[in-house]
C-alpha positions as CSV (number, residue, x, y, z in Angstrom):
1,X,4.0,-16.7,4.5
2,X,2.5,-20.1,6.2
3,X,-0.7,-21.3,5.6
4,X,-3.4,-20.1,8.4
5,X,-4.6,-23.1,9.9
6,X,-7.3,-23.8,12.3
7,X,-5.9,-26.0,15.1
8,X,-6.2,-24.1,18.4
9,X,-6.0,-20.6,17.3
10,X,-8.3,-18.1,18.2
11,X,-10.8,-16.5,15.6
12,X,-9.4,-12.7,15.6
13,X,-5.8,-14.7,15.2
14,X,-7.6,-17.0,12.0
15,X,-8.8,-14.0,10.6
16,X,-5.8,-12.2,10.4
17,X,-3.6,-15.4,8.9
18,X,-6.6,-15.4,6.4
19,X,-6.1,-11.5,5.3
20,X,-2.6,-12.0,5.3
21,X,-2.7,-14.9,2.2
22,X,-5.6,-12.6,0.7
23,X,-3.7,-9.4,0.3
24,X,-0.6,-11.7,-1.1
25,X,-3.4,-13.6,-3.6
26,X,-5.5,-10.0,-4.0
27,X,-1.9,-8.0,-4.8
28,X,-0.3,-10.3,-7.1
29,X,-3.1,-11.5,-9.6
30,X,-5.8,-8.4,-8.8
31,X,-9.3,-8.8,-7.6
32,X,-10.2,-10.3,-10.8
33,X,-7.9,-12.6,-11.0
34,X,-8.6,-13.9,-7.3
35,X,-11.4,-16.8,-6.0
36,X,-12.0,-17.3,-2.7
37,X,-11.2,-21.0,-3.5
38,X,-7.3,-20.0,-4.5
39,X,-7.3,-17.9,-0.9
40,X,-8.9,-21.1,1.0
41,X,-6.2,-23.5,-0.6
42,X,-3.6,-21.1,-0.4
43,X,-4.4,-20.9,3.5
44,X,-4.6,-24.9,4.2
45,X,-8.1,-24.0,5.2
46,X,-11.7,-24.7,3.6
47,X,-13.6,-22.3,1.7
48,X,-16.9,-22.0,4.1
49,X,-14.6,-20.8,7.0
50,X,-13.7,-18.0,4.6
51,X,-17.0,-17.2,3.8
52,X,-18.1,-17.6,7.5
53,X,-15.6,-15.0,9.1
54,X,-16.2,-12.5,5.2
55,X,-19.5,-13.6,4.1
56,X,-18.4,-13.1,0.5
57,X,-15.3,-12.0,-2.0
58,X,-16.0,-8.8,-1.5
59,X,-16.0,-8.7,2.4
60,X,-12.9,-11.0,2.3
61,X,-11.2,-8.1,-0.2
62,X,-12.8,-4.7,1.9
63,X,-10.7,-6.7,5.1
64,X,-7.6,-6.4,2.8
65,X,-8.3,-3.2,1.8
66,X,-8.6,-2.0,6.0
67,X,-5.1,-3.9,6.5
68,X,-2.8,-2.4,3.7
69,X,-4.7,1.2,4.2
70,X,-4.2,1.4,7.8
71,X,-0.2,0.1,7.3
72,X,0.2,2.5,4.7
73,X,-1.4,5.7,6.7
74,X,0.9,4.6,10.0
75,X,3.5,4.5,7.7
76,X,3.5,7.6,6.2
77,X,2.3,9.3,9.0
78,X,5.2,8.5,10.8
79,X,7.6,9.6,8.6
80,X,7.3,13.0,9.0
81,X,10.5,14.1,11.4
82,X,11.9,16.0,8.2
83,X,8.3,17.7,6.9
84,X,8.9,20.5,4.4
85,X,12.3,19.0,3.5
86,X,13.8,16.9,0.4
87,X,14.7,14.5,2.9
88,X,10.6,14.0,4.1
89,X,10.1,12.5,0.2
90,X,12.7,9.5,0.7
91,X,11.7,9.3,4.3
92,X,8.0,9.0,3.2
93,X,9.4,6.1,0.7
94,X,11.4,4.3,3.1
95,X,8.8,3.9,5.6
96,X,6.5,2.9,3.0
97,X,9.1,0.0,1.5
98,X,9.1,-1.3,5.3
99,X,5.7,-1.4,5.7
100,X,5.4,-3.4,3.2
101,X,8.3,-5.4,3.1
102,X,6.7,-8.7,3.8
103,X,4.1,-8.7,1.1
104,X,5.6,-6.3,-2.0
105,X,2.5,-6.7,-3.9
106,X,0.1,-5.5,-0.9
107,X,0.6,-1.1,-2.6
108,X,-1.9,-3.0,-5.5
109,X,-4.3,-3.9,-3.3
110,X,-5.1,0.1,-3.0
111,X,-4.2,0.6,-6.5
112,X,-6.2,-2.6,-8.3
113,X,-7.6,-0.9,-11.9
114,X,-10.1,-4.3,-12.1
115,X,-11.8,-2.9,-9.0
116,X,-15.5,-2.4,-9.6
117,X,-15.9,1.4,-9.6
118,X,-18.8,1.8,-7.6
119,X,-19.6,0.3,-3.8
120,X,-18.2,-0.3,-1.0
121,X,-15.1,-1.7,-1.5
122,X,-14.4,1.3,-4.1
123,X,-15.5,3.9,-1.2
124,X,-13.0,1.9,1.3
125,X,-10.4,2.1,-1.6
126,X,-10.9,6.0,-2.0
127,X,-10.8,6.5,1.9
128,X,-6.8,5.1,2.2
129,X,-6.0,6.9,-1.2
130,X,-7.4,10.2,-0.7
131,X,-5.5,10.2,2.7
132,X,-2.5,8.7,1.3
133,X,-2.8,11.4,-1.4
134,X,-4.0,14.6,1.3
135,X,-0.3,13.6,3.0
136,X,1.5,13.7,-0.3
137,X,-0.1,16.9,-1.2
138,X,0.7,18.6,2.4
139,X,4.3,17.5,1.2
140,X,4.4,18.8,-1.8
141,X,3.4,22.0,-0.1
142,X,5.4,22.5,2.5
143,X,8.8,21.8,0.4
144,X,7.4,24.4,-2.0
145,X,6.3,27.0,0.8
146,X,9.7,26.7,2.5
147,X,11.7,27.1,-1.1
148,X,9.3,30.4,-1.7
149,X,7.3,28.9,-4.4
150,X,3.7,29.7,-4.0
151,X,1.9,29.2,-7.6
152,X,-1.6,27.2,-6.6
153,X,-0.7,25.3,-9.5
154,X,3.1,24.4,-8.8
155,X,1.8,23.1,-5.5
156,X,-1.0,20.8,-7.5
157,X,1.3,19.6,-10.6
158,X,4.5,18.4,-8.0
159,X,1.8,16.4,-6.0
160,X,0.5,14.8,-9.1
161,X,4.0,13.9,-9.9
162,X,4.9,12.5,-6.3
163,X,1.6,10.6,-6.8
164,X,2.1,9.0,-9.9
165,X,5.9,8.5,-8.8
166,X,5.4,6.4,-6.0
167,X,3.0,4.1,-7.8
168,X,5.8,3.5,-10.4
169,X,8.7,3.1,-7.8
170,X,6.3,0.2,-6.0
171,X,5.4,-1.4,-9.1
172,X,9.2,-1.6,-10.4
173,X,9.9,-3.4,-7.0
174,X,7.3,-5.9,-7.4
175,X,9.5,-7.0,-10.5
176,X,12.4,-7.3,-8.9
177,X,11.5,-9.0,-5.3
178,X,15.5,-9.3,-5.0
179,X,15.4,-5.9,-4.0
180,X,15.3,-5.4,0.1
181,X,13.8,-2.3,1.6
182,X,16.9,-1.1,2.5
183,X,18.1,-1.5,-0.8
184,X,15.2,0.3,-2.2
185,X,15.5,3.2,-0.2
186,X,19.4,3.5,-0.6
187,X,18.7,3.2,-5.1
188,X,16.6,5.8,-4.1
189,X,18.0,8.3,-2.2
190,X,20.8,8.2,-5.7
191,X,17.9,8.9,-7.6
192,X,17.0,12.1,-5.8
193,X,20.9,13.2,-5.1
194,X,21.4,12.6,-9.3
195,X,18.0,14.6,-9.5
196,X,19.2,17.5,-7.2
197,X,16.3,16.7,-4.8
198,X,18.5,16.0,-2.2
């Protein structure tokens, strides 16, 4: 990813090059591992103009919060043509390894244990998961419902695994960055066939 820059480019435009080097500094080394000096250099641009478009840290990491939640809702959102299906669980991944494509590390932005756990960037945090999560769980249910299986608790346990299963599959691909989407979802979809998921 470029630096930002400043010369002739418009504010909404600066902003945005600005969020895209955060979520790449913010999702490799966590929030606590991230100033807004390493953002400013890593951009080619000064630290005030950070601070004058984010006011703070935390305003520069609730922007980076809005961008990888709102890419990951669309995402999964749109992969839905084979609801209630095996087939909806790696079409839910492969949309989600495209998304995010460009910046591997951007799934720990939502997923960052170092976050404080109160405030507003925690609330903004909960907001994407919890409808990250509602999705999965409407998953979950409908591939249950259709196979018959109707135990409250079933329904609860497979969404706890789906949850816990995607944050493993992202954080194995940020270790190996040789890994393409495509690739991803194709070592995938063998994982499910070899699981009889599919």
């Amino acid at each position: 990813m470029g630096k930002a820059g400043t010369k002739g480019v418009s504010r909404a435009d600066r902003e945005g090059q600005i969020v895209d080097v955060a979520v790449e500094e913010f999702g490799e080394r966590g929030y606590a591992g991230v100033s807004v000096a390493a953002v400013a250099r890593r951009a080619g641009i000064s630290k005030p103009l950070i601070y004058s478009y984010f006011d703070s840290k935390d305003g520069l990491y609730l922007a980076c919060v809005h961008r990888v939640g709102d890419l990951l809702v669309q995402a999964v959102a749109a992969a839905r043509s084979r609801s209630g299906t095996t087939g909806h669980a790696l079409d839910t991944l492969a949309a989600v390894f495209t998304a995010v494509e460009g910046c591997r590390h951007a799934w720990s932005v939502l997923y960052d244990p170092a976050l404080p756990p109160a405030g507003e960037m925690r609330d903004a945090v909960n907001h994407y998961r919890g409808r990250l999560a509602a999705m999965g769980a409407a998953g979950a249910t409908g591939l249950l419902t259709r196979a018959g299986h109707d135990d409250p608790l079933d329904h609860q346990l497979l969404n706890h695994v789906w949850q816990y299963s995607v944050t493993a599959v992202m954080r194995w691909w940020s270790e190996h960055p040789d890994q393409s989407a495509a690739e991803m979802t194709a070592r995938c979809a063998r994982l499910l066939t070899a699981l009889g998921a599919d």
